[in-house]
N, C-alpha and C positions, 0 to 999 in steps of 0.2 A: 504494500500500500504506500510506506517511506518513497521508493521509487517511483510511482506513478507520480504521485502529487507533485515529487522533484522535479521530474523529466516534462509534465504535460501540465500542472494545475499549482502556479501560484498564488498562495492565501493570500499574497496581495490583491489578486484581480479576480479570485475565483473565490465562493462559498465551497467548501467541503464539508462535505458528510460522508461519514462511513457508516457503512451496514456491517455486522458479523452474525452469520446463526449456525448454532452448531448444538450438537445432544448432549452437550456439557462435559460429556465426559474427557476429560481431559488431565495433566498428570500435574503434580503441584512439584516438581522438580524444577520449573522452566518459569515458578511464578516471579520472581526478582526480574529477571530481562521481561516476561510479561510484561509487568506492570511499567519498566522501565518503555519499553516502546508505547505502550496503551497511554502515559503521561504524555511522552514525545505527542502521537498524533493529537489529543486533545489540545496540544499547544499550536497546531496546524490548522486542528477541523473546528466548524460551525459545532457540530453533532459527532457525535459516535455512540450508535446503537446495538445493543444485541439483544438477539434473540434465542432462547432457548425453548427446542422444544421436548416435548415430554418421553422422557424415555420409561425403563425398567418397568414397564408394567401399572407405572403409574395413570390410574385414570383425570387427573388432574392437572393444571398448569402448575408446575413450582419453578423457582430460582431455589437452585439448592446446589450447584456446582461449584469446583474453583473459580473458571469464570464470571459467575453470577457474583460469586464473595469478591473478586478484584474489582468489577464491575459498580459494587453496592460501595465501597471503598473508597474509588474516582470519584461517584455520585458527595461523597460526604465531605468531601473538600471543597467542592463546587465546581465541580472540572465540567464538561456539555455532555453529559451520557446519559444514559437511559438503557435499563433491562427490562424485559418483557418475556414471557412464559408464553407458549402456545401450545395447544393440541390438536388440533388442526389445521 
């Protein structure tokens, strides 16, 4: 995404937003550089959003993954994010 923005869409002259949606599952080995890029592009984007959708048999939307928690973290500093659950 770092490269796109680079190469084609300066936050001088462009709004940026970013989408992510993924089933959460993901490894908490990688959360430090996570977070470390996920601050970088808040410092680029309008927005950055993710979506989670509902895995394990869950009949229900939750935030309940690593990313959800790095996600809910941005949000409480006041960084432009937003998570969202779906199941369908």
């Amino acid at each position: 995404v770092r490269e796109i923005i680079d190469e084609r869409y300066a936050p001088s002259r462009w709004n940026v937003y970013v989408f992510y949606a993924s089933d959460g599952d993901n490894s908490t080995s990688d959360r430090v550089a996570a977070e470390f890029e996920l601050n970088s592009l808040c410092a680029l984007s309008n927005y950055v959003g993710y979506v989670e959708t509902a895995t394990h048999g869950y009949s229900f939307p939750r935030l309940a993954s690593e990313t959800s928690t790095l996600f809910a973290s941005l949000a409480v500093t006041g960084k432009p994010v937003g998570s969202f659950a779906v199941r369908q």
